[in-house]
C-alpha positions as CSV (number, residue, x, y, z in Angstrom):
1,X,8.5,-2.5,35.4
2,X,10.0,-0.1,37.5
3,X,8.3,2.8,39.4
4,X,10.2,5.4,37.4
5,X,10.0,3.7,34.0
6,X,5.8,3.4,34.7
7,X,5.8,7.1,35.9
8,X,7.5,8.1,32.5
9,X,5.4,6.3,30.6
10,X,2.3,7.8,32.2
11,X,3.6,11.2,31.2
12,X,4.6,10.3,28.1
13,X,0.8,10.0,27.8
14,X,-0.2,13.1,29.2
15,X,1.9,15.0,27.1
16,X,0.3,12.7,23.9
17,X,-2.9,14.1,25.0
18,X,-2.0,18.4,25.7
19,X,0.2,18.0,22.3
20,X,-2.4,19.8,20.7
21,X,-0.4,23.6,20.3
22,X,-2.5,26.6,19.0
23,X,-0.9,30.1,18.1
24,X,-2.2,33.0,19.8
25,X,-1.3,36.2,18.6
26,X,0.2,37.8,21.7
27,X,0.9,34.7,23.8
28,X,2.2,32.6,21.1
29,X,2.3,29.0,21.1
30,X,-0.5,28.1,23.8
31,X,-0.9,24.2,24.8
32,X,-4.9,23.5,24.2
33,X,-6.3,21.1,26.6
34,X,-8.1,17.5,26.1
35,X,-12.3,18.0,24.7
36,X,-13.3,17.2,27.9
37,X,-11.1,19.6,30.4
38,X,-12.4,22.6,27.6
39,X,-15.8,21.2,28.4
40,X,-15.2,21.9,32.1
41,X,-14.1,25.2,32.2
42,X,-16.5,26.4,29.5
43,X,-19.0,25.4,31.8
44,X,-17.2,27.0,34.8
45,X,-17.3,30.4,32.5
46,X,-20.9,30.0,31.8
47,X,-21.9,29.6,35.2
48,X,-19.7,32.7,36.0
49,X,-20.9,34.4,33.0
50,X,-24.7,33.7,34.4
51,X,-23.5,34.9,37.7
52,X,-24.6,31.5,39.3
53,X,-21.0,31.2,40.3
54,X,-18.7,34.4,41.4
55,X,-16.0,34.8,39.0
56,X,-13.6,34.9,41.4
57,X,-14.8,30.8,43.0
58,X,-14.6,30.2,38.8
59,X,-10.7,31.4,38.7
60,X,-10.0,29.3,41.9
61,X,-11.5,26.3,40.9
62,X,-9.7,26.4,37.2
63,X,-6.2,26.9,39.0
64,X,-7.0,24.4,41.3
65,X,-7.9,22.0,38.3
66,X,-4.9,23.2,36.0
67,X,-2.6,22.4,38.9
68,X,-4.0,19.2,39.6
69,X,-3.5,18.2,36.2
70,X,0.2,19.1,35.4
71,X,1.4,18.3,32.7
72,X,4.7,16.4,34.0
73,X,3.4,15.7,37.5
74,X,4.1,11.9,36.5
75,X,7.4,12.3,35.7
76,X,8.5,14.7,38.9
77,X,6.6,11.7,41.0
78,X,8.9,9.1,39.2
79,X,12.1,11.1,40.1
80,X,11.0,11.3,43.6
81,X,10.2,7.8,43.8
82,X,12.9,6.7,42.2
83,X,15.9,8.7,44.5
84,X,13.5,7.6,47.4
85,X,13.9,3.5,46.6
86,X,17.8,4.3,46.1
């Protein structure tokens, strides 16, 4: 199996597992993460809420997260890898 085609599979998963879509009245149609990344940043908004945690360390630590865990990341990878081997 090739680099690319193991990379598009991988996202093929990931986007199985954010295909969950709920409708928000004023953003629309919103992408709802996996049980276990809600766990995480309901616990990051608890600890802010609590003020163990400053809310702005909370915000940076979610967008650090929700970039880390782009949705198509696999995919980009495979491109790159792909045109690199080429």
């Amino acid at each position: 199996m090739s680099t690319l085609t193991r990379n598009l599979s991988g996202s093929r998963e990931m986007f199985k597992t954010y295909c969950r879509r709920v409708e928000v009245p004023v953003l629309g149609e919103v992408a709802v993460p996996p049980p276990d990344k809600l766990a995480f940043y309901a616990g990051l908004g608890v600890l802010a809420a609590l003020q163990v945690i400053e809310w702005p360390l909370a915000l940076v630590v979610t967008a650090g997260h929700l970039l880390m865990d782009q949705h198509y990341s696999g995919l980009v990878n495979g491109v790159g890898e792909a045109l690199t081997a080429a």
